[in-house]
KOLPALO-275850 format. One record per residue (C-alpha): residue number from 0; x, y, z. Coordinates in pm, 1 decimal. Layout:
<pts>
<NUM; <X; Y; Z>>,
...
</pts>
This chain:
<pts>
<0; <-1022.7; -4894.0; -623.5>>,
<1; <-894.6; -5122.3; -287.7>>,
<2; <-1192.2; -4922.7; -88.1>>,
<3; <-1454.7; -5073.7; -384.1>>,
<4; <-1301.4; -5409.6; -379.8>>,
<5; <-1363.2; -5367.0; -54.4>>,
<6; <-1715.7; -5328.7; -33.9>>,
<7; <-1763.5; -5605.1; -303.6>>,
<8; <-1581.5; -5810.9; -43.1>>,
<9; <-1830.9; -5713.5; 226.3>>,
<10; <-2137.1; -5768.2; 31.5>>,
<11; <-2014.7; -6074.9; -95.4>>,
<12; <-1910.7; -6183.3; 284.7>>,
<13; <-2279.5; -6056.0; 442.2>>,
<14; <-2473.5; -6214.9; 216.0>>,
<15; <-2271.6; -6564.5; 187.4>>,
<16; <-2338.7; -6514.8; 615.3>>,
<17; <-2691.7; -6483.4; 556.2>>,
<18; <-2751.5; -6778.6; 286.2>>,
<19; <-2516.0; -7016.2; 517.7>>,
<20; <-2705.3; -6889.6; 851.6>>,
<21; <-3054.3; -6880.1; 708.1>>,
<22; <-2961.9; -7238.2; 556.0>>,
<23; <-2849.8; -7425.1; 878.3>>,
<24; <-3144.0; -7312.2; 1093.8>>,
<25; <-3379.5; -7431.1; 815.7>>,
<26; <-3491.0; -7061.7; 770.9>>,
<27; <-3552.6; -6983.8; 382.6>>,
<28; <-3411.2; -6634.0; 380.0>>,
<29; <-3490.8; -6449.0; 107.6>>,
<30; <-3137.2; -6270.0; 11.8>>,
<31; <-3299.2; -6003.9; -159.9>>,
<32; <-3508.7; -5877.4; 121.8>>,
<33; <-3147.1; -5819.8; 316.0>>,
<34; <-3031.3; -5598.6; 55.0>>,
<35; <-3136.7; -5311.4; 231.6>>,
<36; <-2928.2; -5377.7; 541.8>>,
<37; <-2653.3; -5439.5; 324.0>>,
<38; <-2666.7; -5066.7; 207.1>>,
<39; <-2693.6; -4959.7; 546.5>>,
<40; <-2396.1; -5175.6; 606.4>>,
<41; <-2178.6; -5054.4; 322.6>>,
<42; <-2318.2; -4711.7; 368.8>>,
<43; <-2168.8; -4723.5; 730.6>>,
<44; <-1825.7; -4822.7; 581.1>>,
<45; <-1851.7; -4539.2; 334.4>>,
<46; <-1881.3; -4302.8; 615.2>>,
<47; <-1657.0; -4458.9; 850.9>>,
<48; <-1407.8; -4388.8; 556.2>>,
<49; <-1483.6; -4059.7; 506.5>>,
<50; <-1392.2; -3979.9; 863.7>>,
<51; <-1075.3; -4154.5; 925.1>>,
<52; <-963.7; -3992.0; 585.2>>,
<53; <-1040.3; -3665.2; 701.7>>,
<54; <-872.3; -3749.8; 980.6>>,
<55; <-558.6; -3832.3; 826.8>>,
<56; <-587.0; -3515.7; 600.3>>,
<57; <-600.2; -3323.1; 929.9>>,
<58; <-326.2; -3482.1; 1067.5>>,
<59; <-165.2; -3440.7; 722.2>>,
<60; <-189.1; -3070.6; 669.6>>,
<61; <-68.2; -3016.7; 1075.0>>,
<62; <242.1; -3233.6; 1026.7>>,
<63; <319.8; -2992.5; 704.4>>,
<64; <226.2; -2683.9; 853.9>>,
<65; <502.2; -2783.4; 1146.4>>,
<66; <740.1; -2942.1; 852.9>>,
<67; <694.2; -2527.2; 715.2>>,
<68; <735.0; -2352.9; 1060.3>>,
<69; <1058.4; -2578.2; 1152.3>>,
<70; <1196.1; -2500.9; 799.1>>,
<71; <1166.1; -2101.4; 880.8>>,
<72; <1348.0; -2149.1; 1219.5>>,
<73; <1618.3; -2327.4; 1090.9>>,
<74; <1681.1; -2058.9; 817.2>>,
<75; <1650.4; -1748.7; 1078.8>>,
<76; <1865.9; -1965.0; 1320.2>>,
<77; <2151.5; -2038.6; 1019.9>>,
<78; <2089.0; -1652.0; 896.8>>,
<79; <2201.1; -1502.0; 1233.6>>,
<80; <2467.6; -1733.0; 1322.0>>,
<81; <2681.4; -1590.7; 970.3>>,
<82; <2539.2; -1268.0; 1075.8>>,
<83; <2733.3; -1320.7; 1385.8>>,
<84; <3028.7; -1483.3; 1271.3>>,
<85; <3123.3; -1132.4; 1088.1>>,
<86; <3023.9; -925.5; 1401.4>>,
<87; <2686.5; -785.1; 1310.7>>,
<88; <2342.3; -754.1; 1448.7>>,
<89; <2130.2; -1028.8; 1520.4>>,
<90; <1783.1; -984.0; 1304.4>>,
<91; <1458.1; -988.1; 1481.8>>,
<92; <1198.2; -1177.1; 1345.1>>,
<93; <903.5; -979.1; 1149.8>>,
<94; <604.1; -1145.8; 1112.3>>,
<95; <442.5; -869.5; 883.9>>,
<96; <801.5; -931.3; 679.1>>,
<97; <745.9; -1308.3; 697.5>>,
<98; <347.2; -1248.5; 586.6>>,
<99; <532.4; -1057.7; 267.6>>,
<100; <728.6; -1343.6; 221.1>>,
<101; <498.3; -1627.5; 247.2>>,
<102; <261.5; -1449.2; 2.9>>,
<103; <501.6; -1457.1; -269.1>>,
<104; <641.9; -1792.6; -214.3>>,
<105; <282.0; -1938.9; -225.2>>,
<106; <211.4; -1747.8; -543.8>>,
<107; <559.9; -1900.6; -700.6>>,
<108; <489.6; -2219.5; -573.2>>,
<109; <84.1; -2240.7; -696.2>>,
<110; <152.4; -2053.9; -1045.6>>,
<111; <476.0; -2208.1; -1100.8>>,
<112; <742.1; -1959.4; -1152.6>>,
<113; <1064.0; -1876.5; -1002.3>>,
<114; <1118.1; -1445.7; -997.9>>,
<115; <1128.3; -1088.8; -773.5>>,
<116; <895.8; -1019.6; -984.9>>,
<117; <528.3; -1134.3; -1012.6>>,
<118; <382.7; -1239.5; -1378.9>>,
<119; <216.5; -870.4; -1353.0>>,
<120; <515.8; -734.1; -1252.4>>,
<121; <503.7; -648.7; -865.0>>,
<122; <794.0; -663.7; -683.1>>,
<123; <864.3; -702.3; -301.5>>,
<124; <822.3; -339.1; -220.2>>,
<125; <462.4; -379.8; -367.0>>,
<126; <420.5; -695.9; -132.5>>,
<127; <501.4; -492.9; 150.2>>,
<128; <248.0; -223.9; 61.1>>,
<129; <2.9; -478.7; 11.4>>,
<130; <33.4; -604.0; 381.1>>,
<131; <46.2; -220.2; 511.5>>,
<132; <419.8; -257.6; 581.5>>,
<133; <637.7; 1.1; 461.0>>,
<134; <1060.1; -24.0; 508.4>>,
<135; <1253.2; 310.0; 527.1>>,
<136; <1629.1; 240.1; 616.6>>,
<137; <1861.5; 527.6; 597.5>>,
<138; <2201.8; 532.3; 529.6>>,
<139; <2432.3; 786.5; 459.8>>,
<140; <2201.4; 1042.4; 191.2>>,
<141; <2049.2; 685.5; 64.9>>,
<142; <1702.5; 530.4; 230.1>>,
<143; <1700.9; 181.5; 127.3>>,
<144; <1335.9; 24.2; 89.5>>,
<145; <1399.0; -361.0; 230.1>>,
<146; <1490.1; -656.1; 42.6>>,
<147; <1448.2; -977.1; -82.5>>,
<148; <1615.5; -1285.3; -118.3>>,
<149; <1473.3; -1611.1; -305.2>>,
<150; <1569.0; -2005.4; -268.6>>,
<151; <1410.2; -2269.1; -502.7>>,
<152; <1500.9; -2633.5; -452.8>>,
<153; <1399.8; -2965.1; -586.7>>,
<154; <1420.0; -3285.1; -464.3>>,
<155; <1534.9; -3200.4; -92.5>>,
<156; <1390.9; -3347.5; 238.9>>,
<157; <1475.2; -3288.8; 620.6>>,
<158; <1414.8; -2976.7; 783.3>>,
<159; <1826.7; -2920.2; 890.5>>,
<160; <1885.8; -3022.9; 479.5>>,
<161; <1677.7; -2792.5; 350.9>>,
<162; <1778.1; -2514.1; 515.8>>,
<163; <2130.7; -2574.3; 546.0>>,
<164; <2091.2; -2538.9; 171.2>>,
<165; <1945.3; -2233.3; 162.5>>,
<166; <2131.5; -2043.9; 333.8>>,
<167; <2516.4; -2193.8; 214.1>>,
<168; <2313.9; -2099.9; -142.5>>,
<169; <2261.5; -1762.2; -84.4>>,
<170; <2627.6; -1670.3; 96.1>>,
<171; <2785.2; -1827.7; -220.8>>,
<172; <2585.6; -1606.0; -410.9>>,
<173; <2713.9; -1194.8; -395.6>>,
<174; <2406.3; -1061.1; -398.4>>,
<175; <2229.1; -1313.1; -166.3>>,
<176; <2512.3; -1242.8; 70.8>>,
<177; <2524.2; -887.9; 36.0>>,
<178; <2140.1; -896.6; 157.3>>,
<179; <2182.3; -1158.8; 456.7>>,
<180; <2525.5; -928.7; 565.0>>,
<181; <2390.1; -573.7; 518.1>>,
<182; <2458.7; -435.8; 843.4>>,
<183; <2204.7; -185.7; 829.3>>,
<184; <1880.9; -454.6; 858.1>>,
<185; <1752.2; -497.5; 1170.5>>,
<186; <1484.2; -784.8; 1074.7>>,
<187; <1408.8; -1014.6; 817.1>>,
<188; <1060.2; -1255.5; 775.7>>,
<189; <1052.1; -1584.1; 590.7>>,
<190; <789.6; -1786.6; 393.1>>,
<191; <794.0; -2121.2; 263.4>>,
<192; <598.0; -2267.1; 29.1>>,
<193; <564.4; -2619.0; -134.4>>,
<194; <435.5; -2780.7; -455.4>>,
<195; <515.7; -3168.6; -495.1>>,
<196; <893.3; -3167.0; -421.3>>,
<197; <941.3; -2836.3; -549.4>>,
<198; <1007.2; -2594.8; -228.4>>,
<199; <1033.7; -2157.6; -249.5>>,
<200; <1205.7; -1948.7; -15.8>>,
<201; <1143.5; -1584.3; 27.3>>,
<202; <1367.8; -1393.9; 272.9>>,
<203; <1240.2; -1008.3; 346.9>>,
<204; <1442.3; -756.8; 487.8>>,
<205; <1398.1; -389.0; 676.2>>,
</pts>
């Protein structure tokens, strides 16, 4: 609406510059006969628009792609400093696991539901198949498959907020914490995904 009340403005502008010009140097412009360099003009606009708002778009969709990346960081980073606070292993980061991860988190965040399992069903050991990943941790007589821990939040900003969060969520949690202190993972992956102010977390172990 302001970008058409612009061009009104403009028009109005160009051709109030032509009458007033035309007028003063005794030239009897005809105003209609400028009417196609006013398109060109406003035409020019249009397009100089179109750029800076891809532009900004661009700059946009970097600035949330880092906003995402920092976010996964700060959640490894808090993850393996309670790892290490009760003497275990520091987890290595698994970009196949975080792949996993991000898949389901986007498909949470664009479908809108909050579960392990997908509408259809799949859970994370399908994810990992999906990605050609497969997770085979033995222990004892018992191979354990991977895991998966979830985060939703609302209404949270700030990178060190968000994942502070997160991760005090899922240690006051049992089951959460059981996954982020089983000493028998050796690396985890991490996706993010956001819709509005609504932000999912999926944390993949093996």
């Amino acid at each position: 609406m302001k970008f058409a009340l612009l061009f009104l403005l403009a028009a109005v502008v160009l051709w109030a510059y032509i009458f007033i010009f035309g007028s003063i140097n005794g030239i009897g412009y005809d105003i209609l006969s400028e009417i196609p360099l006013i398109d060109e003009f406003i035409k020019n606009m249009r397009e100089e628009h179109r750029i800076e708002q891809a532009q900004l778009e661009e700059e946009q969709r970097i600035s949330d792609k880092k906003y995402i990346q920092d976010i996964k960081i700060k959640v490894h980073q808090l993850v393996n400093e309670e790892r290490r606070d009760y003497g275990l292993r520091h987890l290595s980061w698994n970009e196949k696991l975080a792949q996993a991860a991000l898949n389901h988190s986007t498909d949470m965040a664009s479908r809108g539901y909050y579960a392990h399992d997908s509408p259809e069903g799949h859970d994370f050991s399908w994810r990992y198949s999906q990605i050609g990943f497969s997770c085979s941790v033995v222990r004892g007589n018992m191979i354990y498959g991977g895991a998966e821990n979830l985060m939703f939040l609302e209404g949270h900003y700030g990178v060190d907020n968000i994942a502070t969060v997160t991760v005090d969520g899922w240690m006051d949690s049992p089951g959460h914490r059981k996954n982020m202190l089983n000493p028998d993972w050796r690396s985890e992956g991490i996706g993010v995904s956001m819709s509005g102010n609504k932000i999912y977390i999926t944390q993949n172990f093996c």
